[in-house]
C-alpha atoms as one frame of an Amber mdcrd trajectory, in Angstrom:
protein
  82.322  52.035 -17.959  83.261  49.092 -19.961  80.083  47.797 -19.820  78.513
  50.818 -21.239  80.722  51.212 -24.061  80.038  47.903 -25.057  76.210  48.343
 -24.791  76.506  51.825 -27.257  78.584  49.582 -29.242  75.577  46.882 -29.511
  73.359  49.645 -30.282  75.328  51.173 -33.363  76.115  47.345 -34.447  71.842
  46.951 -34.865  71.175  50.345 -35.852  73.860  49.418 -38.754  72.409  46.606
 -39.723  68.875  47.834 -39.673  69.958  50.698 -42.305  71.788  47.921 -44.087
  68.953  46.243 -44.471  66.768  49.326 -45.716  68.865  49.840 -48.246  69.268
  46.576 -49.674  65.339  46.753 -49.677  65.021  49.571 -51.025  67.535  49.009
 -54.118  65.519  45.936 -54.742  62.523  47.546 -54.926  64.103  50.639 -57.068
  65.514  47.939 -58.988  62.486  45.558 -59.746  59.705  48.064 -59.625  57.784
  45.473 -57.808  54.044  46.206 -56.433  51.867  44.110 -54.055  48.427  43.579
 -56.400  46.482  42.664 -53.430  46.704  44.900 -50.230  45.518  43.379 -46.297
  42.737  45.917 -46.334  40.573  47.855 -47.942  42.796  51.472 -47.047  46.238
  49.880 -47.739  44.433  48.916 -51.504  43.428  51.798 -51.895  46.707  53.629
 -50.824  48.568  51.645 -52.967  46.481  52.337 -56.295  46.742  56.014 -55.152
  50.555  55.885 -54.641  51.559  54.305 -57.960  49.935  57.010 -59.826  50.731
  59.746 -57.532  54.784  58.888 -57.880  54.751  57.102 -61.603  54.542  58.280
 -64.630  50.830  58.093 -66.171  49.386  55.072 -67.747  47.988  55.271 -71.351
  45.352  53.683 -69.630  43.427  54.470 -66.567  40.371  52.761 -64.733  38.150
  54.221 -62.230  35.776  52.715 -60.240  34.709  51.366 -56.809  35.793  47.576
 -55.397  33.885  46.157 -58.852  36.339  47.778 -60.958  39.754  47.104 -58.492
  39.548  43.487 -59.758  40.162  44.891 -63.238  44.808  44.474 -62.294  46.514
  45.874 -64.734  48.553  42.591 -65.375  45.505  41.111 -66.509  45.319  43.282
 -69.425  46.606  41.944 -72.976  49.984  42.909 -73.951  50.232  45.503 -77.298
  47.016  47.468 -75.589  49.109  50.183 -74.092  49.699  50.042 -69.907  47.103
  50.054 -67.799  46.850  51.846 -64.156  43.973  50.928 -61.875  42.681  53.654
 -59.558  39.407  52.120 -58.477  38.648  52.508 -55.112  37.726  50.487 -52.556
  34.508  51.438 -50.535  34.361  54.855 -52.976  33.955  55.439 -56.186  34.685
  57.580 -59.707  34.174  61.220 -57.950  37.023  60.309 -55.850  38.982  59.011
 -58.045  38.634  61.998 -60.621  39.445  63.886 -57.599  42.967  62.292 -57.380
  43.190  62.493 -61.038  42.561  65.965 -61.667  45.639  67.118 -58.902  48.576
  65.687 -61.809  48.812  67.626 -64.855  50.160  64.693 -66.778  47.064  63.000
 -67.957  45.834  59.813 -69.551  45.571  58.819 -73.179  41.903  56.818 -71.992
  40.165  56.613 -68.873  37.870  54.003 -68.063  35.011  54.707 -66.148  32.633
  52.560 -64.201  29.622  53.207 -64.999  28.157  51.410 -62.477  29.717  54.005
 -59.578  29.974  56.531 -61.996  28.510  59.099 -59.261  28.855  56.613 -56.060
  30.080  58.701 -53.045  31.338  57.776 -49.215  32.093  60.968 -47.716  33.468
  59.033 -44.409  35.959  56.489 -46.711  36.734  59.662 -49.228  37.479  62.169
 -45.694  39.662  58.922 -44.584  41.748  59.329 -47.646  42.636  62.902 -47.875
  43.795  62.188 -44.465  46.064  59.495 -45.201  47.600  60.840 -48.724  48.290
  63.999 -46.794  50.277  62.103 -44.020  53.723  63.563 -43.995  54.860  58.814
 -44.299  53.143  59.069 -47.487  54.347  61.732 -48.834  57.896  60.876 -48.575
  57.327  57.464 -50.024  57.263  59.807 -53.234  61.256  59.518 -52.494  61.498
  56.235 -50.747  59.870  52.725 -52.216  60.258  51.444 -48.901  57.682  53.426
 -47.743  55.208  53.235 -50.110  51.872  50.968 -49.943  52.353  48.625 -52.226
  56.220  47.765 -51.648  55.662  47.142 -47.787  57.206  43.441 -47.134  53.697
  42.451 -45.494  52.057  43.912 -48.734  54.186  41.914 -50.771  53.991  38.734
 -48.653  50.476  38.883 -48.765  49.523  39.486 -52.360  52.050  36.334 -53.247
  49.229  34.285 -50.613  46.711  35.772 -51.857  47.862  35.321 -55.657  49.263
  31.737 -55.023  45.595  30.815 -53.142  43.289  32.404 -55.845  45.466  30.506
 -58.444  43.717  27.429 -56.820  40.519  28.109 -55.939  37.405  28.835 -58.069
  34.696  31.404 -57.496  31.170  31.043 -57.883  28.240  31.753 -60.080  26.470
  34.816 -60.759  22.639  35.194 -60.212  21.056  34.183 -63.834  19.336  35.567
 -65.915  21.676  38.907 -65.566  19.906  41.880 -66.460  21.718  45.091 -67.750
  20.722  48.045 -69.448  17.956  49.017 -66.586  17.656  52.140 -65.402  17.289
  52.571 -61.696  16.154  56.479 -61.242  16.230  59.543 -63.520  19.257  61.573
 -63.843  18.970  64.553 -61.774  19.907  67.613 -62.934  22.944  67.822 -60.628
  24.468  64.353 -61.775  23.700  65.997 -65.594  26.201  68.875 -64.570  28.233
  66.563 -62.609  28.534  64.702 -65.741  29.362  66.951 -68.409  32.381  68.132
 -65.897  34.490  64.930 -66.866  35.821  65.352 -69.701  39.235  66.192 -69.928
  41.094  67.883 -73.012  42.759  64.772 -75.125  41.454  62.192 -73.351  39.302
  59.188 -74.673  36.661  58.548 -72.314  34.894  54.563 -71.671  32.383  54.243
 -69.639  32.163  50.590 -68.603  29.423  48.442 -67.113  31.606  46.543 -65.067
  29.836  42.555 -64.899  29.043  42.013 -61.096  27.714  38.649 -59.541  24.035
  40.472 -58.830  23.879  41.542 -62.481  24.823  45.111 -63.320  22.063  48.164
 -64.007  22.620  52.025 -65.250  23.037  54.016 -61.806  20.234  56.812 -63.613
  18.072  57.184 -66.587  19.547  59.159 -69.573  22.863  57.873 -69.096  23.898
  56.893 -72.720  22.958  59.674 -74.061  24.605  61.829 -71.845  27.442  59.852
 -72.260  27.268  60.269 -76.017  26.981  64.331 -75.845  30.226  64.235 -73.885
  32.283  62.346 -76.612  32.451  59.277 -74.165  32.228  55.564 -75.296  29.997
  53.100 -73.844  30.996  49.525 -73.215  29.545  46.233 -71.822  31.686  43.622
 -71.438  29.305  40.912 -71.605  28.186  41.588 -75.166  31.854  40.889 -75.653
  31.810  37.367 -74.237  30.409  34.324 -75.172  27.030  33.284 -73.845  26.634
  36.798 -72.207  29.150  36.714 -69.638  27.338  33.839 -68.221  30.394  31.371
 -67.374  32.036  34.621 -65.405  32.702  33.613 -61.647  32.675  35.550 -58.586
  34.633  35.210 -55.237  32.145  36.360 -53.099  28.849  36.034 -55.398  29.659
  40.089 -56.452  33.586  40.293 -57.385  34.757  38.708 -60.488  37.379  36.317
 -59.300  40.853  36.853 -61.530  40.108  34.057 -64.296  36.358  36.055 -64.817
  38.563  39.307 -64.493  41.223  38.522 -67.135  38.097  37.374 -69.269  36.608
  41.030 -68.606  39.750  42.996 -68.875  40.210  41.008 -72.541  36.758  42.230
 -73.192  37.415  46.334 -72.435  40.897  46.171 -74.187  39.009  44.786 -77.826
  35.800  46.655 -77.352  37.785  50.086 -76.635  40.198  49.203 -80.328  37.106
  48.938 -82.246  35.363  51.468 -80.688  38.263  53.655 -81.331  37.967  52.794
 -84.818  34.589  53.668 -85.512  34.004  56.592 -82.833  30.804  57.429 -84.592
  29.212  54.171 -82.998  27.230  54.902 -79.562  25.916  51.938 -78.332  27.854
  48.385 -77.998  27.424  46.182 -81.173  27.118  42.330 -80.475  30.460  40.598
 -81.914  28.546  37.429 -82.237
């Protein structure tokens, strides 16, 4: 008998500590706000960029993209430009992400668009997503940070290695020369309709040629000027850097690496401020 009461004691003594524990984790992370940046895979990433603009308020700022575009961290942006939310997706790219956008009626001031994914589709990555944001964990990580993506303690652990190692280490060079501005296919008729569909009542829209280590191209012909009957902008980051772009680096010869990004990220916060001054313009002018 005694030796029962003693083990219920035991377990009430752990169970106590473990909700101790919870909440002292989750006050912190009510407290700080904190995020991981970098998730262990390519889901938990993309979970994470879902869940911070599923349960914050909007940015004033909002990319879209595929993995290019996910490089593009918010923190790397220049202070004074208005926050910036990233919901580029790993594996997937701006369909599903307009997808996610369109469910919040709170939208945007500008959304940035990668053009180079701008109609990039995985059907088996986007089905594996509806699945997981409809998971009944996920959805009550609207109420508790401790359950959310980006706030797990192996998230956070691993973004600080991954932070503290990139902080060291130096990516490589991009194929030269890079070529931009080529068209790969027409536009079909469907990506046309597709296209005009974006749009979204007060918001800016940017379409961005994101700088890649193989060189970036226009997914389809007729882009730009379907970009320009929309009201959308059109930006190239490289025309916005010295040289071209050419000194960006890349982790894995594709990916900017985050010195290249923070270059980039400088590049789309200027371009979109003058482009927002002179709306009229349609195609990138040269700075140099």
């Amino acid at each position: 008998m005694n030796h029962s009461c003693k083990s219920k004691k035991n377990v009430l003594w752990i169970a106590g500590v473990l909700i101790g524990l919870v909440l002292m984790m989750e006050g912190f992370l009510r407290t700080t706000g904190i995020q991981a940046e970098y998730a262990e895979n390519n889901l938990q990433a993309n979970l994470s960029r879902i869940g911070q603009y599923d349960f914050e308020p909007p940015p004033e700022n909002l990319i879209l993209g595929s993995s290019l575009s996910a490089r593009l961290l918010p923190s790397l942006f220049p202070a004074g430009k208005g926050r910036f939310g990233n919901l580029a997706l790993d594996g997937s790219g701006v369909p599903m992400g307009l997808e996610i956008v369109k469910k919040r009626k709170e939208r945007p001031l500008r959304i940035y668009l990668e053009a180079n994914s701008i109609f990039f589709r995985s059907l088996h990555n986007e089905q594996m997503l509806r699945q997981a944001i409809s998971n009944p964990i996920y959805t009550m990580s609207r109420f508790l940070y401790c359950l959310r993506p980006g706030s797990r303690p192996s998230a956070l652990l691993y973004a600080w290695l991954k932070k503290t190692r990139e902080a060291n280490e130096k990516g490589v060079s991009g194929v030269q020369p890079m070529q931009t501005e080529v068209s790969i296919k027409p536009m079909s008729n469907e990506e046309q309709a597709a296209l005009r569909q974006i749009p979204f009542q007060g918001v800016q829209l940017f379409f961005v040629l994101v700088p890649s280590g193989r060189g970036e191209a226009h997914p389809t012909g007729e882009l730009l000027r379907v970009v320009g009957e929309i009201g959308g902008t059109w930006i190239e980051p490289r025309k916005w850097l010295e040289d071209n772009g050419a000194y960006l680096r890349y982790t894995d010869g594709l990916h900017l690496d985050r010195v290249s990004a923070q270059e980039v990220c400088n590049a789309i916060a200027n371009a979109s401020y003058h482009k927002a001054i002179d709306s009229s313009q349609k195609r990138d002018p040269s700075p140099h």
